[in-house]
C-alpha positions in Angstrom: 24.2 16.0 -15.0 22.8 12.3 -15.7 19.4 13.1 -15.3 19.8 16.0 -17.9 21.9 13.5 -20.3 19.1 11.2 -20.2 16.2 13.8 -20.7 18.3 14.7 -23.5 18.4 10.8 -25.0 14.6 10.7 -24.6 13.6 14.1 -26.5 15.9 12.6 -28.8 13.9 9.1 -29.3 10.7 10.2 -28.9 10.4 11.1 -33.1 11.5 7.6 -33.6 9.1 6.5 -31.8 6.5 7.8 -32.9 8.1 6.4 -36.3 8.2 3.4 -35.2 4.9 3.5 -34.2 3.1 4.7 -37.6 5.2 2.1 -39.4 3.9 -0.7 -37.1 0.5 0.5 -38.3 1.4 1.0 -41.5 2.6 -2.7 -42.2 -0.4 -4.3 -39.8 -3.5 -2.5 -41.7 -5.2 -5.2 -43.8 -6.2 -3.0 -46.0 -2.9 -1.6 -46.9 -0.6 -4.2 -49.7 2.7 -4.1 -47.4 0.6 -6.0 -44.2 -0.8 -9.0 -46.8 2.4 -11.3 -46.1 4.1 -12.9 -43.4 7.3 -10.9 -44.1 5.0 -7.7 -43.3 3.4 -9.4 -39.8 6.8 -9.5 -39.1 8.2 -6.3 -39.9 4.7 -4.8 -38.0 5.8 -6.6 -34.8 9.6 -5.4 -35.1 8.1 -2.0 -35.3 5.9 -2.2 -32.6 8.5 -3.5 -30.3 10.5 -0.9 -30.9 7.9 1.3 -30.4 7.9 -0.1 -26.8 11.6 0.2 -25.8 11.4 3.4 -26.9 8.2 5.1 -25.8 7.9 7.1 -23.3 5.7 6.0 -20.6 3.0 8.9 -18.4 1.3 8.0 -15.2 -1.7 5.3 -16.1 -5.4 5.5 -15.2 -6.8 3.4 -12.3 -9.7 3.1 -15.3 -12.2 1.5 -12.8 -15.6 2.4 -14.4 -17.3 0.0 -12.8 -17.6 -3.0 -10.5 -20.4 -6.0 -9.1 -22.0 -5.7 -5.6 -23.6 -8.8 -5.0 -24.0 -9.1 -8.8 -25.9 -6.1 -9.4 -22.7 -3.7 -11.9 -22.2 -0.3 -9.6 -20.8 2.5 -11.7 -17.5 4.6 -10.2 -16.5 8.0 -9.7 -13.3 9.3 -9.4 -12.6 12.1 -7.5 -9.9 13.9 -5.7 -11.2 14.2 -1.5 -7.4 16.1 -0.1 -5.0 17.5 -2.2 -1.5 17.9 -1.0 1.5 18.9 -2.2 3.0 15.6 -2.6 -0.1 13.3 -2.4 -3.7 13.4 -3.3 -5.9 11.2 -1.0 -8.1 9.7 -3.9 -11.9 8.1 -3.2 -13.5 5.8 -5.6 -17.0 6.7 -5.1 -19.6 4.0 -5.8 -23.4 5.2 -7.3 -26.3 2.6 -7.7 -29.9 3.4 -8.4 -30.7 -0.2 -7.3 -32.4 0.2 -3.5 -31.2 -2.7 -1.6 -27.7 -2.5 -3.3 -27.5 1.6 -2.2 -28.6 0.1 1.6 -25.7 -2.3 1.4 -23.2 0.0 -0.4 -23.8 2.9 2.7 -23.1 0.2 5.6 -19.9 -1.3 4.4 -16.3 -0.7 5.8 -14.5 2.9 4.9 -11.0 1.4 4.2 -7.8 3.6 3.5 -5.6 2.1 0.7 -1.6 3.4 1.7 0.2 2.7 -1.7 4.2 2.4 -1.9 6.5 5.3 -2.7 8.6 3.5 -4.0 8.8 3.6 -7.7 5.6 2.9 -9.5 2.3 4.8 -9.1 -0.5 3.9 -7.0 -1.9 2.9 -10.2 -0.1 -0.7 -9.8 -2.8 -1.3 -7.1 -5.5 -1.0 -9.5 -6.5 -5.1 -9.1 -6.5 -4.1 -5.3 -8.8 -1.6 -5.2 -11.0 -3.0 -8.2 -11.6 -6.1 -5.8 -12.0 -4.1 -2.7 -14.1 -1.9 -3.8 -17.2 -4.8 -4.3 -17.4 -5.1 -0.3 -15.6 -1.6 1.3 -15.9 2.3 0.4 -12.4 3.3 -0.7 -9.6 5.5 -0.6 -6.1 5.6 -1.6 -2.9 7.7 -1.3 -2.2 8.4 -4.8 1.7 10.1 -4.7 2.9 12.4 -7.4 5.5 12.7 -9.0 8.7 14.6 -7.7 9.7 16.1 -10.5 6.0 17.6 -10.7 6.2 19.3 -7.2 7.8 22.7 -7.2 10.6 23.7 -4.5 7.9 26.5 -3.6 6.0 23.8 -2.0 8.4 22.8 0.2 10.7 19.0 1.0 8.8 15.7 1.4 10.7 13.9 4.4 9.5 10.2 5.6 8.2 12.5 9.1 6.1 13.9 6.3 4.8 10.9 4.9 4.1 9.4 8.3 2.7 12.6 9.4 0.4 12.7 5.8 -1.1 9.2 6.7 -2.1 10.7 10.2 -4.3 13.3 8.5 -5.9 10.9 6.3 -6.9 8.9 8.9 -8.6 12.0 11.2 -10.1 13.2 8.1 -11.6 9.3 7.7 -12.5 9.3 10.7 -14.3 12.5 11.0 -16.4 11.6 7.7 -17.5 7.9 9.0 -16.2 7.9 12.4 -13.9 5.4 12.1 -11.8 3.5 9.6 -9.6 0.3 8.6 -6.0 0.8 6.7 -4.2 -1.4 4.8 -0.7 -0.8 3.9 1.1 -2.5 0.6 5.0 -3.1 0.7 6.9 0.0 1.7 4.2 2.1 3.3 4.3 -0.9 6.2 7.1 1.0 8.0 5.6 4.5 8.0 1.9 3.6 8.4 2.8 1.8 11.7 4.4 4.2 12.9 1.7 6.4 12.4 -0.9 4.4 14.3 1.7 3.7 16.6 1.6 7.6 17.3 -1.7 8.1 17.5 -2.0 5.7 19.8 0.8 6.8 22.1 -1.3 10.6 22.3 -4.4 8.7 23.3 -6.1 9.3 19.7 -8.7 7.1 18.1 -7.1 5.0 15.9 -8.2 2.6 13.2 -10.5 -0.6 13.8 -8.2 -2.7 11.9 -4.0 -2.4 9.9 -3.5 -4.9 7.3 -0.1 -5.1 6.6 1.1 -7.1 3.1 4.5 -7.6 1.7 6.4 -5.0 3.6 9.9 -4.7 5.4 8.9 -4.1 9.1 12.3 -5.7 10.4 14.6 -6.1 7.4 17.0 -8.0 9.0 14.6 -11.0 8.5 15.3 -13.2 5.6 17.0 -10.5 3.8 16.6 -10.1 0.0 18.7 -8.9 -2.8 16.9 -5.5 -2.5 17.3 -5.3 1.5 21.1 -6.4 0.7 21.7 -3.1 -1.3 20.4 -1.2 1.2 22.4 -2.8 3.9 26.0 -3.4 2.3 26.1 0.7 0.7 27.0 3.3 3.0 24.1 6.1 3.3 27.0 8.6 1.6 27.1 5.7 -1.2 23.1 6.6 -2.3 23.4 10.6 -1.7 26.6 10.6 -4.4 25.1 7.8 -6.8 21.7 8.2 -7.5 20.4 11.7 -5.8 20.0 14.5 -8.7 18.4 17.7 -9.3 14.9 18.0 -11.8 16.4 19.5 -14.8 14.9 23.0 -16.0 11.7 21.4 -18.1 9.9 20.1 -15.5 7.7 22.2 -12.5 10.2 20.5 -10.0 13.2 21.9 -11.5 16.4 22.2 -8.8 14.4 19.7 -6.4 16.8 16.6 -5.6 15.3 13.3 -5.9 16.2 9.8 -6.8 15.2 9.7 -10.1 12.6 7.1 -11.6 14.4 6.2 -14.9 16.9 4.8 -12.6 14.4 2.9 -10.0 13.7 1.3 -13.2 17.1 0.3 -14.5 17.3 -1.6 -11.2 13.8 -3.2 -11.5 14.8 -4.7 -14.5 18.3 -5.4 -13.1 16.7 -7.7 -10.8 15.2 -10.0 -13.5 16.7 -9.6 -16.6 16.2 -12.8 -18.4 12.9 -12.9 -17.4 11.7 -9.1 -19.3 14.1 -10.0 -22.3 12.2 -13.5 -22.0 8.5 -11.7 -21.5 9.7 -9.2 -24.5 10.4 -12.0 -27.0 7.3 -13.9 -26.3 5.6 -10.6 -26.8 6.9 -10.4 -30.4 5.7 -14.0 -31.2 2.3 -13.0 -30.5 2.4 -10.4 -32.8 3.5 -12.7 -35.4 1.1 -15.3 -34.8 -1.7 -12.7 -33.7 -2.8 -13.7 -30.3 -4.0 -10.7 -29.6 -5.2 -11.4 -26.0 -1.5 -12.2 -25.0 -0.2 -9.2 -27.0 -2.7 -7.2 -25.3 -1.9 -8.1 -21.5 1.7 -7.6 -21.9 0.8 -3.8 -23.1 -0.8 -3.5 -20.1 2.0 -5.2 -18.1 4.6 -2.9 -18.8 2.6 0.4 -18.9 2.2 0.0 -16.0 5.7 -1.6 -14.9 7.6 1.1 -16.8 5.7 4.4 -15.6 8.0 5.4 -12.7 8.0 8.2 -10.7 11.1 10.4 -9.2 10.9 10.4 -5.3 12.1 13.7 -3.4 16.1 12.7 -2.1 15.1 13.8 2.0 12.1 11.2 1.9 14.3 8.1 -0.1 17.7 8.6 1.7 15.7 8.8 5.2 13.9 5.7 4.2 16.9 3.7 3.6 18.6 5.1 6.8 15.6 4.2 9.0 14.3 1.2 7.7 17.5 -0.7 5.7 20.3 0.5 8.0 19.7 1.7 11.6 16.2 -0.6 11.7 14.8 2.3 14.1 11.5 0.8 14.4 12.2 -2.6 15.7 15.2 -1.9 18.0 12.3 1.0 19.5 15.1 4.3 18.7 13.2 5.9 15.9 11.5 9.7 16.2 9.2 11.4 14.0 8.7 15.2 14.0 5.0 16.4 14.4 4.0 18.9 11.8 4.4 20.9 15.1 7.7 20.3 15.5 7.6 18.0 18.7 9.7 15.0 18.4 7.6 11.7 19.5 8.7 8.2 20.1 7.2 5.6 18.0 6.2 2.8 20.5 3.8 -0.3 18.6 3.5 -1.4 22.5 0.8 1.3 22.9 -1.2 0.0 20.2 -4.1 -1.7 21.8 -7.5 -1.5 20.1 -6.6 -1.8 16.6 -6.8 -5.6 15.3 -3.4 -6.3 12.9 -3.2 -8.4 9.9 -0.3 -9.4 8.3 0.3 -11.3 5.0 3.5 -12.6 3.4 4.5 -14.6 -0.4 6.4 -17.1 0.5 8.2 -16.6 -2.6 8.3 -12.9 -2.0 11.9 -11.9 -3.4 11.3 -7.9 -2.1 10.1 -8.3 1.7 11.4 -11.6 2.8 9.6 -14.6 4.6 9.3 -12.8 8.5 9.7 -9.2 7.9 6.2 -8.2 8.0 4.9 -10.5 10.0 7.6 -9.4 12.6 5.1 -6.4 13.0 3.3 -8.7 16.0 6.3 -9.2 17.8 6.1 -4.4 18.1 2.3 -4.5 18.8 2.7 -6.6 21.9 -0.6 -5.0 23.3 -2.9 -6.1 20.6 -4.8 -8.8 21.6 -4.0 -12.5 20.1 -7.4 -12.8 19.1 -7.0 -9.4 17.0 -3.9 -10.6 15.7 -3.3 -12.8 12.7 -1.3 -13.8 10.2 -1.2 -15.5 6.6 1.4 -16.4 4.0 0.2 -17.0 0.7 2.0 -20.4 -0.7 3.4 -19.8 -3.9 2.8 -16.2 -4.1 5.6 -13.7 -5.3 5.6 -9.9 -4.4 3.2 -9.0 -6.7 0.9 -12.0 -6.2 -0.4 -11.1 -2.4 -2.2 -8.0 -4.2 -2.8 -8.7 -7.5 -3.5 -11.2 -9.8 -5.8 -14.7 -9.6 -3.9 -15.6 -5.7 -5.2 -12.1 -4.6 -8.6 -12.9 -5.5 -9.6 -15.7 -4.8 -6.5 -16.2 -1.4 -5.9 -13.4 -0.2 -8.8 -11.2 -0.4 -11.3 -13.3 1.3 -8.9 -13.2 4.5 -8.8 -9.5 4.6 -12.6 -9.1 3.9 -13.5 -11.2 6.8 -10.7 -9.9 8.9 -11.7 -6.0 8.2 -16.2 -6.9 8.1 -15.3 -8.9 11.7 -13.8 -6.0 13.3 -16.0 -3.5 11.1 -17.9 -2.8 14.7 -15.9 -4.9 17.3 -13.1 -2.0 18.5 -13.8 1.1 20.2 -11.7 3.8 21.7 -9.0 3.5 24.6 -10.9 3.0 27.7 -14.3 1.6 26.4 -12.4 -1.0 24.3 -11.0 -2.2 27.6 -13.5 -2.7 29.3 -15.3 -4.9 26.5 -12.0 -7.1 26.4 -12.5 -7.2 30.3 -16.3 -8.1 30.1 -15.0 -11.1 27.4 -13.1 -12.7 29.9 -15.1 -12.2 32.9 -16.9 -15.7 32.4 -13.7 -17.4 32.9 -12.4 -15.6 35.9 -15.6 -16.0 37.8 -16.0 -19.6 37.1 -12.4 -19.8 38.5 -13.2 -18.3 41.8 -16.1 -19.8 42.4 -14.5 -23.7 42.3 -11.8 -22.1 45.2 -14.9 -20.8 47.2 -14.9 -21.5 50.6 -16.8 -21.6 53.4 -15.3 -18.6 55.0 -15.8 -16.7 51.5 -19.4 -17.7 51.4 -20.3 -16.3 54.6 -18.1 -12.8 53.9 -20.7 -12.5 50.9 -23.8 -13.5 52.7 -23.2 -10.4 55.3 -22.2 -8.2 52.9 -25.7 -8.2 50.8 -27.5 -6.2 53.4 -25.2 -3.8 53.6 -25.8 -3.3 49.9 -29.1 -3.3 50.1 -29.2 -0.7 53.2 -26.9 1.0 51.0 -29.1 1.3 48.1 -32.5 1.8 50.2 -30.5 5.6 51.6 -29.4 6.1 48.1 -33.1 5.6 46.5 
């Protein structure tokens, strides 16, 4: 009934914020008597603020028209490559009638962009993919909403989100023949266990995971959000915040957690510092600093579009990762879309290189939990296997923002171009690992080489060489 209450409050608002919004106008024109004074700057911004708090707020454009290769501007296209029902795999295809930038654009990484499904749209890693895209071609998961997904299509379960990350990968894979992933926050959990999957049935799997900001093991440095989780009994979320779509959307009947209330607790977390951020907004109006009027808009359209998240996938997710931490005590089992029940074992991840990177002022995954993800893949080579935390980054600063740019995406482009070539499936990728230390182990045995050993080797070369002579 809450989730119809509050539809209700909204269809109510919206003409008075649209009111609020002409009024705002109205008072700001300089052409119009009323927006001459200061008393009518003022009024404008009131107006306009309420316009704000008020608004409804849609799913944003990535808006990525365009971006520099090597300082010659590459135009991009949109477009939709797979189409599920609860997730579009979307590419960001790069076009350049430049010839040595076309050369460079076609031999660069194919990198698959997992974004949370946790709240926001995929559209809050627009700085990610905006920066990526000058040095890798690139994908993302781009999840829709809930309430958008009609029960004729089916429940969205975290099997199925682990199982959709699996098909994106093949279908990678089978376009370029390989692939890197990166994961960002929540889809840490499930895209691990995905690789872990493929790797347990023997499947190519992708050259290189970077893992950022996400809660592998939980019980590590555990923040107010992990707290939640933990201290609420799994009953506790099913009676509180699971309801049904009411009857005006496509989704109508399906259960989810609804996204006006992710949002009430985003803002929950941080108060003072959105009142704070709100206020500051309003002086700028006054005093016209448009630049700083103009970044907060596009702050908080993208904050405040939330989506609803199907109930099966959201109450699984809490059990698995916030309460029974299936992945690192090794108990957790995902159901193949065949209906088999695997194991997820990160042991039998060996020829995918891991990077993980951490805030250390991160106050959603705290200091350990995704770097805990080395500790599961003890098979991946230490040379394969790094880590970096990002010194006075926040949540939000390890993938966007100025620390993104110029911290942490230099790491992962030099992790993901060094591995671009370097792993190869199962059994050849062994034997290149073997071939690496080879040097070593023969250098060993020939300081303990004695005399004995010599002569065993002298009288064994013409036996190769008869050998060879009846083969020939």
């Amino acid at each position: 009934m809450l989730y119809q209450i509050y539809e209700a409050q909204r269809s109510l608002m919206e003409p008075f914020a649209d009111f609020a919004q002409a009024a705002s106008k109205l008072y700001s024109n300089p052409m119009s008597p009323l927006g001459q004074s200061q008393m009518g700057q003022r009024i404008s911004a009131t107006y306009d603020l309420l316009y704000r708090l008020g608004k409804d707020y849609e799913k944003p454009a990535f808006g990525i028209k365009s971006v520099k290769v090597h300082g010659v501007e590459v135009a991009i296209h949109e477009r939709v490559e797979m189409d599920k029902p609860f997730c579009e795999l979307r590419r960001f295809k790069r076009f350049s009638d430049d010839a040595d930038t076309l050369s460079r654009l076609k031999v660069q990484p194919v990198v698959l962009v997992v974004a949370p499904l946790s709240g926001h749209y995929a559209t809050l890693l627009r700085d990610t993919v905006r920066t990526m895209l000058s040095d890798h071609k690139v994908y993302i998961t781009d999840w829709k909403n809930a309430r958008m997904v009609p029960l004729s299509d089916g429940e969205f379960h975290l099997d199925d989100y682990v199982n959709y990350v699996q098909e994106f990968i093949r279908y990678l894979q089978g376009q370029y023949g390989n692939c890197h992933i990166m994961s960002v926050c929540q889809p840490t959990v499930p895209v691990l266990a995905a690789v872990s999957l493929m790797a347990s049935r023997g499947e190519k799997t992708p050259l290189s995971m970077t893992m950022m900001g996400g809660p592998i093991d939980a019980t590590r440095s555990p923040t107010a959000v992990n707290n939640l989780a933990m201290n609420k009994s799994h009953s506790w979320f099913e009676n509180n915040v699971i309801y049904r779509v009411p009857q005006n959307f496509p989704g109508a009947g399906r259960r989810v957690y609804p996204g006006f209330l992710q949002h009430t607790g985003f803002v929950a977390m941080n108060p003072d510092r959105h009142l704070s951020s709100h206020y500051d907004y309003f002086q700028d109006l006054i005093k016209g600093d448009n630049s700083s009027a103009e970044s907060h808009r596009k702050f908080y359209d993208e904050y405040n579009a939330v989506l609803d998240m199907d109930a099966d996938y959201y109450l699984e997710t809490i059990r698995t990762v916030f309460q029974d931490f299936k992945l690192v005590r090794g108990t957790w089992d995902v159901r193949s879309p065949s209906g088999k029940m695997e194991r997820v074992c990160p042991q039998d991840i060996t020829t995918t290189a891991l990077l993980t990177v951490e805030g250390e002022l991160d106050d959603i995954s705290g200091s350990g939990q995704t770097e805990a993800a080395h500790k599961l893949c003890t098979n991946i080579i230490r040379h394969d296997s790094h880590h970096l935390e990002v010194k006075g980054a926040g949540h939000y600063g390890i993938f966007s923002g100025r620390r993104w740019r110029e911290v942490v995406y230099p790491h992962v482009r030099d992790f993901i171009l060094k591995h671009a070539n370097g792993a190869l499936p199962a059994k050849a990728g062994t034997k290149a690992r073997a071939s690496v230390a080879a040097p070593k182990k023969t250098a060993a045995v020939a300081k303990k080489a004695t005399p004995k050993t010599v002569a065993r080797k002298a009288a064994a070369k013409p036996r190769t060489a008869a050998r060879a002579a009846r083969r020939a």
